[in-house]
TORTORSE-996663 format. One line per 4 residues: number of its first residue (from 1); their letters; for each residue x, y, z of N, C-alpha, C. Coordinates in steps of 0.1 Angstrom, whole numbers, plus 5000, padded with zeros to 4 digits. Layout:
BEGIN
NUM) a) X/Y/Z/X/Y/Z/X/Y/Z  ...
END
This chain:
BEGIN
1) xxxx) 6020/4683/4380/6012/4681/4392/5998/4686/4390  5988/4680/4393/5973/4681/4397/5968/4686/4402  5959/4691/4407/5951/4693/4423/5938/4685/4419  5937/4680/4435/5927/4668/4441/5922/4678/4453
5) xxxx) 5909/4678/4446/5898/4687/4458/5887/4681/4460  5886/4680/4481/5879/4681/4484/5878/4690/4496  5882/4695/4502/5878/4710/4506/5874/4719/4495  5879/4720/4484/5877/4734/4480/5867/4730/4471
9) xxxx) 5862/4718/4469/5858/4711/4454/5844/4718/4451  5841/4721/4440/5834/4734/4433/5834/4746/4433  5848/4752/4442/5855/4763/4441/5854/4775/4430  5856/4770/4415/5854/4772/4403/5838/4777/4399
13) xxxx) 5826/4767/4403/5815/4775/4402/5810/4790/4398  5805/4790/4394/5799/4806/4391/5789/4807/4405  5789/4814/4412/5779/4818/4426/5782/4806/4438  5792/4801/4435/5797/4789/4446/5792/4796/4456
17) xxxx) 5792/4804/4463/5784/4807/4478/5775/4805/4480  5760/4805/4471/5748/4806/4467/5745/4793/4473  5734/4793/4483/5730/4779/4493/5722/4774/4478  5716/4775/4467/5709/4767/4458/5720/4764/4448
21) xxxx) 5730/4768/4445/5744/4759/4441/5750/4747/4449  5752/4753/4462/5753/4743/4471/5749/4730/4470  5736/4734/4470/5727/4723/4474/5725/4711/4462  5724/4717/4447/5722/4710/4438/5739/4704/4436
25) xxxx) 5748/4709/4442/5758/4695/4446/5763/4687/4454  5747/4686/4459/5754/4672/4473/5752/4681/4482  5751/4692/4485/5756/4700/4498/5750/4697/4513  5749/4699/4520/5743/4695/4536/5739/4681/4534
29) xxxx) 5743/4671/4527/5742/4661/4527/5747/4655/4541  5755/4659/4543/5764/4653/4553/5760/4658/4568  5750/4667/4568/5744/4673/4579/5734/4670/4584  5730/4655/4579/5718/4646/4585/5728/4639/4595
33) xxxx) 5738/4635/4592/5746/4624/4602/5748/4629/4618  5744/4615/4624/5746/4623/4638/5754/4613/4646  5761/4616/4656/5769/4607/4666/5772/4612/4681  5769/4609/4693/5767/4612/4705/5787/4609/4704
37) xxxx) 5790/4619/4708/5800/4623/4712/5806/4621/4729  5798/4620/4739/5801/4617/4747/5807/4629/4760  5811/4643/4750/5818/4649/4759/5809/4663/4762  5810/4666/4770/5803/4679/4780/5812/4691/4769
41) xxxx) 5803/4694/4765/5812/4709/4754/5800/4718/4750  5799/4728/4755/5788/4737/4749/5791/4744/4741  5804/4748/4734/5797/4753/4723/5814/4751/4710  5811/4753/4697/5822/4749/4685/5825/4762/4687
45) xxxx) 5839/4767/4688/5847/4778/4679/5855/4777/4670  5848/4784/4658/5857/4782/4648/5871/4798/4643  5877/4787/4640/5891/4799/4640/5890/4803/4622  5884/4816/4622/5888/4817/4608/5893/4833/4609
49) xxxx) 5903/4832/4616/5913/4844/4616/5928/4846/4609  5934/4835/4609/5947/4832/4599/5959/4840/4605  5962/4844/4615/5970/4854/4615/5991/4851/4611  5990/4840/4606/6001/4838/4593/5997/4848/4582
53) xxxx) 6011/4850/4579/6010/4863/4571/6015/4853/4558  6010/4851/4550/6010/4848/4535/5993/4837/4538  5991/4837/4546/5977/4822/4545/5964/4827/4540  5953/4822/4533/5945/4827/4532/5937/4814/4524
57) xxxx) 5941/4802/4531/5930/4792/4529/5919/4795/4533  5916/4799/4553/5901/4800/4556/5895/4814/4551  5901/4819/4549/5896/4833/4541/5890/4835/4530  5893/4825/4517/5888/4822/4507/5877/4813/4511
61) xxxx) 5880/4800/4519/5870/4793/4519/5856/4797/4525  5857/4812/4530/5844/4816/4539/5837/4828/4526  5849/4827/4518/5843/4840/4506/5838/4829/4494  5842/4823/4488/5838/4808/4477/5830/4797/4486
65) xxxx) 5832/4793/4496/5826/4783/4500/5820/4784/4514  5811/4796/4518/5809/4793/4534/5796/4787/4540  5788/4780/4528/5780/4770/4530/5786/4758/4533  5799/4753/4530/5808/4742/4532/5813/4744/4545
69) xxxx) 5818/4756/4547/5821/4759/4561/5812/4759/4575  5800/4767/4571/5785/4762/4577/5780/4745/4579  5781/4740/4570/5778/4723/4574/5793/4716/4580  5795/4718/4578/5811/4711/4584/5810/4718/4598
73) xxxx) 5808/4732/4604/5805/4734/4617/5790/4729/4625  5783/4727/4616/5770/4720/4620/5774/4702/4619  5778/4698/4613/5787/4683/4616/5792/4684/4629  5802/4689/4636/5811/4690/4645/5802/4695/4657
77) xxxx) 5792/4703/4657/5782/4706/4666/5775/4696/4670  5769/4688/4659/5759/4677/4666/5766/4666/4670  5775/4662/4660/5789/4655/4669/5791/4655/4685  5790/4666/4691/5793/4671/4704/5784/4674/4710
81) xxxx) 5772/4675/4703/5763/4681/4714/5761/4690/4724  5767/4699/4708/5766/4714/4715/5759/4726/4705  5753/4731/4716/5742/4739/4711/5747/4755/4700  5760/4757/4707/5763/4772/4697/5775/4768/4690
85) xxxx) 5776/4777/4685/5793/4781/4670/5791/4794/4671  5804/4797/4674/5808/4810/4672/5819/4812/4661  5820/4814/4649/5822/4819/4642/5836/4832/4641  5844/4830/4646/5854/4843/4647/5863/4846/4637
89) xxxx) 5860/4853/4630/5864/4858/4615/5867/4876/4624  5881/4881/4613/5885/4888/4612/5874/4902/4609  5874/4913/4620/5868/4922/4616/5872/4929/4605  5882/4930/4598/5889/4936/4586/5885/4930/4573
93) xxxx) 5881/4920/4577/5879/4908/4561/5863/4913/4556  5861/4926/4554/5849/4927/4548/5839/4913/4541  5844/4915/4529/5841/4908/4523/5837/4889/4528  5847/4885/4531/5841/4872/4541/5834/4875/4557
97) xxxx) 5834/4885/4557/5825/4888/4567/5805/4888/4560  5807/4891/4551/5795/4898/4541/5792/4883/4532  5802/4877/4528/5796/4866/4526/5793/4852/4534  5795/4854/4544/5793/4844/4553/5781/4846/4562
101) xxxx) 5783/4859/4562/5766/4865/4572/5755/4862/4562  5756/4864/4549/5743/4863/4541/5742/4845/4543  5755/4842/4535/5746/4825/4539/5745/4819/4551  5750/4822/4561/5738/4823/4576/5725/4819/4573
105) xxxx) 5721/4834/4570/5711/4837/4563/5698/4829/4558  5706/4824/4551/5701/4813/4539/5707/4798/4545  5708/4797/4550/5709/4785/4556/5698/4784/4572  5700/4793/4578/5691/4799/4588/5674/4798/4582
109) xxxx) 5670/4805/4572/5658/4804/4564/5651/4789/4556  5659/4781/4554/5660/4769/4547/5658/4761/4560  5664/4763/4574/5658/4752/4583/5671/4745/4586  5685/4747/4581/5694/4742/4584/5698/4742/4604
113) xxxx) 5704/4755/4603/5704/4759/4616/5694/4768/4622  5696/4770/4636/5687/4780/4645/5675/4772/4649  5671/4761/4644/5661/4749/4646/5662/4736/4647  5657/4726/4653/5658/4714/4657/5658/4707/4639
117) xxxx) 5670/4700/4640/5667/4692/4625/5666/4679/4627  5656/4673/4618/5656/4661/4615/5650/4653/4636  5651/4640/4634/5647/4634/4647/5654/4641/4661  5666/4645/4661/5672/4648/4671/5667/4654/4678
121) xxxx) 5659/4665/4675/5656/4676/4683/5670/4689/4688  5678/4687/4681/5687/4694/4685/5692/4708/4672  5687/4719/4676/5691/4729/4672/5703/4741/4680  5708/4738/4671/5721/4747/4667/5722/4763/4665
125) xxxx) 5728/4770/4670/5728/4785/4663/5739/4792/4666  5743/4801/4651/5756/4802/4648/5756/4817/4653  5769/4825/4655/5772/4838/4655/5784/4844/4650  5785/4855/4638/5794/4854/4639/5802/4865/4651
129) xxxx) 5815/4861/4652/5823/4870/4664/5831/4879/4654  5839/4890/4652/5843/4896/4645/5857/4897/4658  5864/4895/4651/5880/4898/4663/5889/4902/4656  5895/4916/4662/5906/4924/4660/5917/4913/4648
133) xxxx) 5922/4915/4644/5933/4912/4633/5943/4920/4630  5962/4910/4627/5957/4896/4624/5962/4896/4646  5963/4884/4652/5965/4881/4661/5977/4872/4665  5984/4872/4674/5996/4864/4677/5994/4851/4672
137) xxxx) 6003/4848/4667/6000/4835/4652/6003/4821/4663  6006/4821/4670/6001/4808/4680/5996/4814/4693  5987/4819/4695/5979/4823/4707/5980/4813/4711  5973/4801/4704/5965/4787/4711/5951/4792/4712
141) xxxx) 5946/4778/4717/5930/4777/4714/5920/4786/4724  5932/4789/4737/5921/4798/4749/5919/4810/4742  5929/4818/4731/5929/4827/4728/5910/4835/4724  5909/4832/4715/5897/4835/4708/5885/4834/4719
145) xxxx) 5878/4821/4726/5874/4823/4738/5873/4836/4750  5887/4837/4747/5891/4848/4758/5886/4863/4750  5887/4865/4734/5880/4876/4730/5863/4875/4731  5860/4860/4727/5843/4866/4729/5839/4867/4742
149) xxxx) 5847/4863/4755/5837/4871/4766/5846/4887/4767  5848/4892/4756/5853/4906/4757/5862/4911/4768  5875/4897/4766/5883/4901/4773/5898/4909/4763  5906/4909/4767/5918/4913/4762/5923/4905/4748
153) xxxx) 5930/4909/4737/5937/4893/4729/5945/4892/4734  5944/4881/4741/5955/4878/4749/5954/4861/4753  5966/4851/4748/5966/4839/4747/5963/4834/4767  5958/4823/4773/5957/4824/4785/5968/4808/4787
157) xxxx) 5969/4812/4801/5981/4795/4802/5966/4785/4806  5975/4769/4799/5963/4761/4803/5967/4753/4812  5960/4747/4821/5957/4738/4830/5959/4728/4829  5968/4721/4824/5968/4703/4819/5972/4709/4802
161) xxxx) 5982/4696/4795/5982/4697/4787/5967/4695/4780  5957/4687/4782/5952/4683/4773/5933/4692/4777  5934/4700/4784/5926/4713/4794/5917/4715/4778  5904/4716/4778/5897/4723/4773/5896/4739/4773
165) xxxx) 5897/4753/4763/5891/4762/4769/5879/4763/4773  5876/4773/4780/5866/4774/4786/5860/4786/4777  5844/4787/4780/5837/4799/4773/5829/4801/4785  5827/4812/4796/5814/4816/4799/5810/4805/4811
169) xxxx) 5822/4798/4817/5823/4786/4823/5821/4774/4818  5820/4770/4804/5816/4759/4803/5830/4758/4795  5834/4746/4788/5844/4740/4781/5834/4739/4763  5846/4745/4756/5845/4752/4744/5856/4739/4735
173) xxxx) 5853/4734/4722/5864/4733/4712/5864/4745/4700  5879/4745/4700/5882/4750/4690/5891/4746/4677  5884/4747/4666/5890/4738/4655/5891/4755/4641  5901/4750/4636/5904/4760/4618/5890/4756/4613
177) xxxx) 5888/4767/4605/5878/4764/4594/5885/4756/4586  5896/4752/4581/5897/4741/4568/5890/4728/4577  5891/4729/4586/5893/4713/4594/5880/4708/4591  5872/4718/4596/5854/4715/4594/5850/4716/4582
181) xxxx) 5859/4722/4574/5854/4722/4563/5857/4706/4552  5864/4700/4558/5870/4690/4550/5855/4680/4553  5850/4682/4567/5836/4670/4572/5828/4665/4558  5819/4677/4553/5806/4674/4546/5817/4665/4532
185) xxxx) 5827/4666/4523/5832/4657/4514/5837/4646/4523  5844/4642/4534/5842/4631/4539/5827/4623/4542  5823/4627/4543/5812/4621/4550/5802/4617/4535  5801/4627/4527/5795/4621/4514/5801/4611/4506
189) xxxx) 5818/4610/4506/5821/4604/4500/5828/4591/4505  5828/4591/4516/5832/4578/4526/5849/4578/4531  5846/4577/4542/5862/4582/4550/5874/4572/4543  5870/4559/4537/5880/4555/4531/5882/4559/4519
193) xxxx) 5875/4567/4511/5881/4572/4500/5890/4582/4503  5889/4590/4515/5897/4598/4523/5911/4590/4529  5912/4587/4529/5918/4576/4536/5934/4570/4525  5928/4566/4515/5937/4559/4505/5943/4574/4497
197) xxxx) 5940/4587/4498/5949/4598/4500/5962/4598/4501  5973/4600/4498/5986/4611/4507/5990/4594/4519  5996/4595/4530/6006/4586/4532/5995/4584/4545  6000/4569/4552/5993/4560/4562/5992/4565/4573
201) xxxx) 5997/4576/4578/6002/4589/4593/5995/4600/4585  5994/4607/4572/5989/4622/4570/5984/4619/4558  5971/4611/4559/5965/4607/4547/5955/4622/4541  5950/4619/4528/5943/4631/4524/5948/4644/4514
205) xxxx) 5947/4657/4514/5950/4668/4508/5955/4682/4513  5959/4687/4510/5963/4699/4518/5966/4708/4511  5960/4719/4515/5956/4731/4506/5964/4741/4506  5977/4747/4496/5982/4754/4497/5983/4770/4492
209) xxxx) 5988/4778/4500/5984/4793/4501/5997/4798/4493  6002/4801/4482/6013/4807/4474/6009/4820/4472  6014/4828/4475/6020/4847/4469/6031/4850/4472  6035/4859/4464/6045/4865/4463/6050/4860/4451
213) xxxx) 6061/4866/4447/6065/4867/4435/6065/4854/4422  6052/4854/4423/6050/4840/4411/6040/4843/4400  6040/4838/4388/6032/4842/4381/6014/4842/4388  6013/4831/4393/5999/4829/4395/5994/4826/4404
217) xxxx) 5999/4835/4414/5994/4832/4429/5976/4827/4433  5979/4822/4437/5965/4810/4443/5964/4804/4456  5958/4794/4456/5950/4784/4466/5952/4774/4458  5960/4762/4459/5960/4752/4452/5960/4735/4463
221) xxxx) 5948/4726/4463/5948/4716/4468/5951/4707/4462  5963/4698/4464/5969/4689/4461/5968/4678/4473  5973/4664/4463/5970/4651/4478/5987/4649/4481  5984/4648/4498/5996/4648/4504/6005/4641/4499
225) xxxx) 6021/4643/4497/6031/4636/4497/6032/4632/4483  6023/4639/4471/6025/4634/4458/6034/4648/4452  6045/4654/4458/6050/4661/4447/6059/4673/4461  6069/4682/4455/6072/4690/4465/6067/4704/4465
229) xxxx) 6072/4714/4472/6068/4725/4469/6074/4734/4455  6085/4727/4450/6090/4733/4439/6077/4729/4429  6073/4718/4428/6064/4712/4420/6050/4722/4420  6047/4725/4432/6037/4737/4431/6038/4749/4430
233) xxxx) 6048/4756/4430/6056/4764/4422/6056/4771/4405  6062/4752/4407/6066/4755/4390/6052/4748/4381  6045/4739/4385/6034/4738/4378/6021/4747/4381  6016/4748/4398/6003/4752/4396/6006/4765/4393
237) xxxx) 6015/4777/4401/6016/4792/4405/6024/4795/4393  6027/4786/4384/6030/4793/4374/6046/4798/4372  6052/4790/4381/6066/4796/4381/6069/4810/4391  6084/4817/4389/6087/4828/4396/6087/4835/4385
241) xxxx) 6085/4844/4387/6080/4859/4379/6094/4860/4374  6105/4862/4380/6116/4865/4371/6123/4853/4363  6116/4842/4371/6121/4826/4361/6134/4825/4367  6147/4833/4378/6153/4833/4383/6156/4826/4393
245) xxxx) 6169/4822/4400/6163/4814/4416/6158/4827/4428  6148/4819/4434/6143/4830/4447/6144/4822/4462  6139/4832/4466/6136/4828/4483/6128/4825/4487  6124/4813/4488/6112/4810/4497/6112/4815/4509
249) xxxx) 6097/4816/4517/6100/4817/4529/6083/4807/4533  6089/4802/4543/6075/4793/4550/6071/4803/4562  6058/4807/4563/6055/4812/4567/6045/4808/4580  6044/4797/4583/6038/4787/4594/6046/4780/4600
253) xxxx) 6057/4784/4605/6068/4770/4613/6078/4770/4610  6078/4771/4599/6094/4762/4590/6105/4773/4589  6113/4771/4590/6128/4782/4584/6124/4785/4571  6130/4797/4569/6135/4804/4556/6144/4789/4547
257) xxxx) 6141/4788/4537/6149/4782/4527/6149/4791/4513  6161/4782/4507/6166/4791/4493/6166/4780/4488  6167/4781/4473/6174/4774/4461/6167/4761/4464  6178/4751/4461/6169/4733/4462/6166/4736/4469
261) xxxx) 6166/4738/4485/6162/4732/4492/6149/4733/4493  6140/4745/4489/6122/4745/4491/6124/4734/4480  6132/4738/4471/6120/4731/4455/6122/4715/4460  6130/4711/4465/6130/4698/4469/6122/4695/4485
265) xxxx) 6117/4703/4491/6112/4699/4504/6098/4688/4503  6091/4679/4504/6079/4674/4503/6068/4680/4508  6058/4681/4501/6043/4685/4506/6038/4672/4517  6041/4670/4523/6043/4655/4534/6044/4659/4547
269) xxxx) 6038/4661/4554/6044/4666/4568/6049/4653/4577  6051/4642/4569/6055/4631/4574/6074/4635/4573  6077/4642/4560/6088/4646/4556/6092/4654/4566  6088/4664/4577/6093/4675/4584/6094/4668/4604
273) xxxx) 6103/4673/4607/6107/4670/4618/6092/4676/4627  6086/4680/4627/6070/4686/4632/6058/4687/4623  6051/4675/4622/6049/4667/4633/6058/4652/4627  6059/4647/4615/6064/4637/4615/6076/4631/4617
277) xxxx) 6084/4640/4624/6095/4639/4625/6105/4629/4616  6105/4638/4604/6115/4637/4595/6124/4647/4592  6129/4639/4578/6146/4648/4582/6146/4666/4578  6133/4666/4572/6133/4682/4571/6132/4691/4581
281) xxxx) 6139/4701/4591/6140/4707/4598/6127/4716/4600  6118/4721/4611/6111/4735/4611/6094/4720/4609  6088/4730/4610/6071/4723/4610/6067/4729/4596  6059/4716/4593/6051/4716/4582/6036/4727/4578
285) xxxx) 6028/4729/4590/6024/4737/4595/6014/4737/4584  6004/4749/4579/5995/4746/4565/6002/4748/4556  6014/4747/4552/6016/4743/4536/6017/4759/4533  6015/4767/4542/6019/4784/4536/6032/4786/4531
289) xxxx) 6033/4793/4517/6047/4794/4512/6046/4810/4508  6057/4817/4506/6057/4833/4502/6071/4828/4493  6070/4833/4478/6083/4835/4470/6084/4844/4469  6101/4849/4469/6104/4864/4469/6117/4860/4463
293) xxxx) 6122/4874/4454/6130/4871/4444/6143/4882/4449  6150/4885/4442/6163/4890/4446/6164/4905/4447  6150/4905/4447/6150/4921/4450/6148/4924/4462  6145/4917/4468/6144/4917/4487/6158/4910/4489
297) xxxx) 6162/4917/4501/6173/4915/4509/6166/4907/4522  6174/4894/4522/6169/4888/4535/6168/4898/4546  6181/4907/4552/6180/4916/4564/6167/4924/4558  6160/4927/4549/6151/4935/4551/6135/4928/4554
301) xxxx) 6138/4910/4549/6129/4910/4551/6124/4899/4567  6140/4907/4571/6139/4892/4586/6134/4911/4594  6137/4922/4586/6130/4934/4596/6117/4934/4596  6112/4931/4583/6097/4933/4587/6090/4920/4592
305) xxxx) 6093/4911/4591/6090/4898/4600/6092/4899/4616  6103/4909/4620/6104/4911/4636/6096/4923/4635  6096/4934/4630/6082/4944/4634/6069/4936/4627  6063/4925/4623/6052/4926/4626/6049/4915/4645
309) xxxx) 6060/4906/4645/6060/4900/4659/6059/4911/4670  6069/4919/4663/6061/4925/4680/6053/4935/4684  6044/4940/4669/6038/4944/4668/6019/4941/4674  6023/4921/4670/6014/4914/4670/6016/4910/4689
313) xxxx) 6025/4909/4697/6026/4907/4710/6014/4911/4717  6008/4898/4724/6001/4905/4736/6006/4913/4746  6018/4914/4751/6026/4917/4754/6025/4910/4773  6022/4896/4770/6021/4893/4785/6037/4890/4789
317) xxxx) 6038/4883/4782/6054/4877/4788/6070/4886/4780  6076/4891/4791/6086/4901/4790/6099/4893/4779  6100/4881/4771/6105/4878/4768/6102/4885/4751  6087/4881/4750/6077/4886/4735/6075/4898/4736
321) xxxx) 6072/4904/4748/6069/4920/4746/6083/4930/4747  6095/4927/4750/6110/4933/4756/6111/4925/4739  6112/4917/4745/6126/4908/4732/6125/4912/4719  6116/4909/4712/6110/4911/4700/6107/4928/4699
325) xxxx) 6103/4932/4705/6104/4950/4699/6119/4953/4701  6129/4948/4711/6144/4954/4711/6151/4949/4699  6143/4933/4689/6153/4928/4681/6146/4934/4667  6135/4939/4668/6128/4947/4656/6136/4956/4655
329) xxxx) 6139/4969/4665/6150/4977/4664/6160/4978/4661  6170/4968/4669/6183/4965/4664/6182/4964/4643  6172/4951/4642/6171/4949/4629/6168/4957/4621  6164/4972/4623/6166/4984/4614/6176/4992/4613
333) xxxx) 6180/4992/4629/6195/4996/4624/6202/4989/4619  6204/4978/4615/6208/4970/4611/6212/4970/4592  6198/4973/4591/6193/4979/4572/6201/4992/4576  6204/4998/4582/6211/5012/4580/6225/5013/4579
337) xxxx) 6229/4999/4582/6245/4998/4581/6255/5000/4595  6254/4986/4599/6260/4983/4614/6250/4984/4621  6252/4980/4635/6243/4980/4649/6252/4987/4659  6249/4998/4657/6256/5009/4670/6260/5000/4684
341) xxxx) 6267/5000/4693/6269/4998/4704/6265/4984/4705  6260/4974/4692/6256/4961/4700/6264/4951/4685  6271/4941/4690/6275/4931/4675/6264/4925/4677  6270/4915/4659/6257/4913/4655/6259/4895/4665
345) xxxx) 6268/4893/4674/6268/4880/4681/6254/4882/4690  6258/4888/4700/6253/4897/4708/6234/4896/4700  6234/4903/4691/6219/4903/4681/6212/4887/4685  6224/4879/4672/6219/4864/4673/6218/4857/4687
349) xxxx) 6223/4860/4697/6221/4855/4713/6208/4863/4715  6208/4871/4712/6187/4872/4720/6180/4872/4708  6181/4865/4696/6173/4861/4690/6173/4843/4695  6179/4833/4696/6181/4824/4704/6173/4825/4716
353) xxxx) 6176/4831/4722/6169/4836/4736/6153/4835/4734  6149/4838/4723/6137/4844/4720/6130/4828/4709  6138/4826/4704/6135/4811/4697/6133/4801/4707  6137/4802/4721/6136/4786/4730/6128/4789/4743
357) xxxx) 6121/4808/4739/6113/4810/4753/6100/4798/4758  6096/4795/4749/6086/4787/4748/6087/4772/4758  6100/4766/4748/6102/4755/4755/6111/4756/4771  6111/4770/4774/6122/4768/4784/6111/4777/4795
361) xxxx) 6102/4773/4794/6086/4780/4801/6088/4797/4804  6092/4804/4792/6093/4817/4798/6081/4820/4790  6072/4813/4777/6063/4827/4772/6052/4816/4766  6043/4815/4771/6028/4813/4772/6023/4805/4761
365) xxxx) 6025/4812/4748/6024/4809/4735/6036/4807/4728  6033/4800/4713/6043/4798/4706/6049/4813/4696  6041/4823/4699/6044/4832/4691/6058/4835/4691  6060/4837/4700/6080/4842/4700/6084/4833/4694
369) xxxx) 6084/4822/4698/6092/4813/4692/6093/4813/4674  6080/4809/4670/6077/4812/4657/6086/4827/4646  6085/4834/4657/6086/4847/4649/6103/4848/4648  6113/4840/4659/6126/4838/4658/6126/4830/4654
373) xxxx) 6122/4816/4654/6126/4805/4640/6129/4811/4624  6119/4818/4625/6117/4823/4611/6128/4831/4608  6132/4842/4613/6140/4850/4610/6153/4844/4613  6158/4835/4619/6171/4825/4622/6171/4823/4606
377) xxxx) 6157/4818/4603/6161/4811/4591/6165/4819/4579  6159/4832/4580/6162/4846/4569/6176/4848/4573  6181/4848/4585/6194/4858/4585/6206/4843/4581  6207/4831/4579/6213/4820/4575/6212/4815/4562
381) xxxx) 6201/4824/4555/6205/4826/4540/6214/4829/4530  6223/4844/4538/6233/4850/4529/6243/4855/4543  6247/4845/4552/6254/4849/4563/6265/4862/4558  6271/4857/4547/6282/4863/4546/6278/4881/4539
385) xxxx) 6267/4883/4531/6263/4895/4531/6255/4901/4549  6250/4895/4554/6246/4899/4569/6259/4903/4572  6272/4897/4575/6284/4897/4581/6289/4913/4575  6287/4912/4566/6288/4929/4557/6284/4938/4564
389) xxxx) 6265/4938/4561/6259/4946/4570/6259/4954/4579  6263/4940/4589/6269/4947/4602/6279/4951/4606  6287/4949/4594/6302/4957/4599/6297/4974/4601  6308/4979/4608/6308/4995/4613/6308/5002/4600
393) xxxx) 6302/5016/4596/6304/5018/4584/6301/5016/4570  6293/5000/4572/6285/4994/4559/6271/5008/4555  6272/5003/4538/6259/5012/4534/6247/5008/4539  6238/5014/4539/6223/5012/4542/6221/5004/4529
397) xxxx) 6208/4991/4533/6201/4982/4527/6193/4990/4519  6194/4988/4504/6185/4994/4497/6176/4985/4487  6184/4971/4489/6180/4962/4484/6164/4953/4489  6151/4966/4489/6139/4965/4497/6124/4958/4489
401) xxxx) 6128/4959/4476/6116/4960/4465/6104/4953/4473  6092/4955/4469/6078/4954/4471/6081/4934/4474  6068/4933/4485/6066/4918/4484/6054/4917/4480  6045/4911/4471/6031/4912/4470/6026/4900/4479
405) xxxx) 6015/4903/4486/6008/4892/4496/5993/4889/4492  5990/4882/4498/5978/4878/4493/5968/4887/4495  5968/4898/4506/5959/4906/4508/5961/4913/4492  5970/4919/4487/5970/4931/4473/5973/4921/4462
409) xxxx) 5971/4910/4462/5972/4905/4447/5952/4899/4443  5953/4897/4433/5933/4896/4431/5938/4879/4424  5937/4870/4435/5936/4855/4430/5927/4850/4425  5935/4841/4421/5918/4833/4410/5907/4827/4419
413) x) 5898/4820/4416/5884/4817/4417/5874/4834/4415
END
């Protein structure tokens, strides 16, 4: 397997951030184009907060590439015909904080933004927002909005399926940094080269986020539907560190899988029941994967998956703020050998409970739901060691070894 890049494409560069790198390849090329959009929107928010726990596409791309991230949000600005971008990156992410402000900077100085470009007359100007981290992994789009008028993090209900947020009373979009960042190589290179990509419903590339237990944890962009996730595995990341079988875990949607079944799943989201509703169960979601090998015990790692949910809780709806801190708990006692006064039926019924609040309108955001999909999917791995666990009397889980994540491993570029 290959990688085919155009998000990430001169990644590799020596000073890739540097607006005079940039520029000597093609760069703001694509930030002369203009198109009346038609819709009342004042201003772009861009989401480069990640709060998936193995992801770290927009986080690289704002540390290697945030002059690509800059014209791709200046594309989508004049698109709309809107005057600001807010920028909301992680106060914690030093580093992409520090490289993204300097080329501001330098894009700001050059005449890109902050000034009327070219005939339009329309000038743009960026900020960035700095917001708490990470944040409920499906807030939804009101979320972020709702931090820059210095409200609470806290996801809001919307008005109409198809409701714009709002910023400051006006109506806001909000789009990922990969999204905008994909614009400036479309637009240079023509949407039908884009196009003849990956399959006729999810044409193009998709950029995947691998850590944990592999030789060569990375960022690797590959074109849709040419290969599975075993394939990026075992070719780009270099294999599993112990060359043994491991545990995947998807970390954006999808259930826990083991053995074939990751290595055979497709990089296709035409393949997954969300969105293309195929026969693969769980959402496709960004292509986030975490391998972990037999030194983690699923029950330890479906515990720290429910303590960071409910940790992460806004705590508006009593289903995410109750449910998920009572099933974090249980799930430690759990690692300690049995569940005092509660079976483990009992457990799996308000984890259920907690997987269908969403659709059954008890909780605002997708977060609960996400955070019990996931762990359904961990505790369905090794039923029959779980069934141990919780017997009365079982030993404490000791089976805990380290996970490395992408924040403590030093990836390439």
């Amino acid at each position: 397997m290959q990688e085919r890049r155009w998000l990430l494409e001169g990644v590799e560069r020596p000073d890739a951030d540097a607006l005079d790198v940039y520029r000597r390849n093609g760069g703001y090329g694509g930030a002369r184009w203009r198109q009346a959009a038609g819709q009342d929107v004042c201003a772009l928010v861009v989401d480069v907060t990640e709060s998936e726990a193995g992801r770290f596409r927009d986080r690289k791309l704002a540390e290697r590439l945030p002059h690509r991230l800059i014209e791709g949000a200046l594309i989508a600005a004049h698109a709309l015909a809107a005057d600001e971008v807010y920028l909301c990156i992680r106060a914690d992410w030093r580093r992409a904080r520090t490289v993204l402000g300097h080329a501001l900077g330098e894009a700001e100085a050059a005449g890109w933004i902050g000034r009327p470009l070219g005939r339009s007359g329309h000038a743009v100007n960026f900020y960035v927002h700095p917001v708490p981290g990470p944040l409920p992994a499906r807030g939804g789009d009101h979320l972020l909005p709702n931090l820059i008028e210095c409200s609470r993090p806290e996801p809001r209900a919307a008005f109409g399926v198809d409701a714009l947020p709002t910023l400051f009373g006006g109506s806001v979009l909000v789009h990922c940094a990969a999204t905008l960042g994909y614009l400036p190589s479309i637009l240079s290179r023509g949407a039908d080269a884009f196009r003849v990509l990956g399959g006729k419903d999810f044409p193009g590339t998709v950029a995947v986020s691998v850590s944990g237990h592999v030789r060569r944890p990375g960022l690797f962009e590959i074109e849709i539907g040419t290969g599975t996730f075993g394939d990026v595995i075992d070719d780009l990341a270099g294999g599993t560190v112990a060359g043994g079988e491991s545990l995947a875990i998807f970390c954006d949607g999808a259930p826990a899988l083991k053995g074939e079944a990751i290595w055979s799943a497709a990089v296709d989201p035409a393949a997954w029941s969300h969105p293309g509703g195929g026969p693969q169960m769980g959402s496709f979601g960004s292509g986030t994967i975490v391998v972990a090998d037999e030194s983690v015990a699923p029950i330890e790692l479906a515990a720290k998956w429910l303590r960071d949910a409910a940790e992460l809780s806004c705590g508006q709806c009593p289903g995410c703020r109750e449910g998920s801190a009572w099933l974090a708990k249980q799930s430690r006692r759990l690692r300690q050998g049995g569940v005092a006064g509660v079976g483990l039926p009992a457990f799996e019924a308000r984890l259920e409970e907690l997987a269908t609040s969403e659709a059954d309108g008890l909780s605002i955001c997708g977060h609960p739901t996400v955070a019990a999909q996931m762990t359904q999917g961990l505790l369905q791995i090794a039923p029959d060691e779980l069934s141990q666990q919780a017997a009365p009397g079982a030993e404490p889980c000791t089976n805990d070894g380290p996970l490395r994540t992408a924040d403590s491993i030093h990836l390439r570029f």
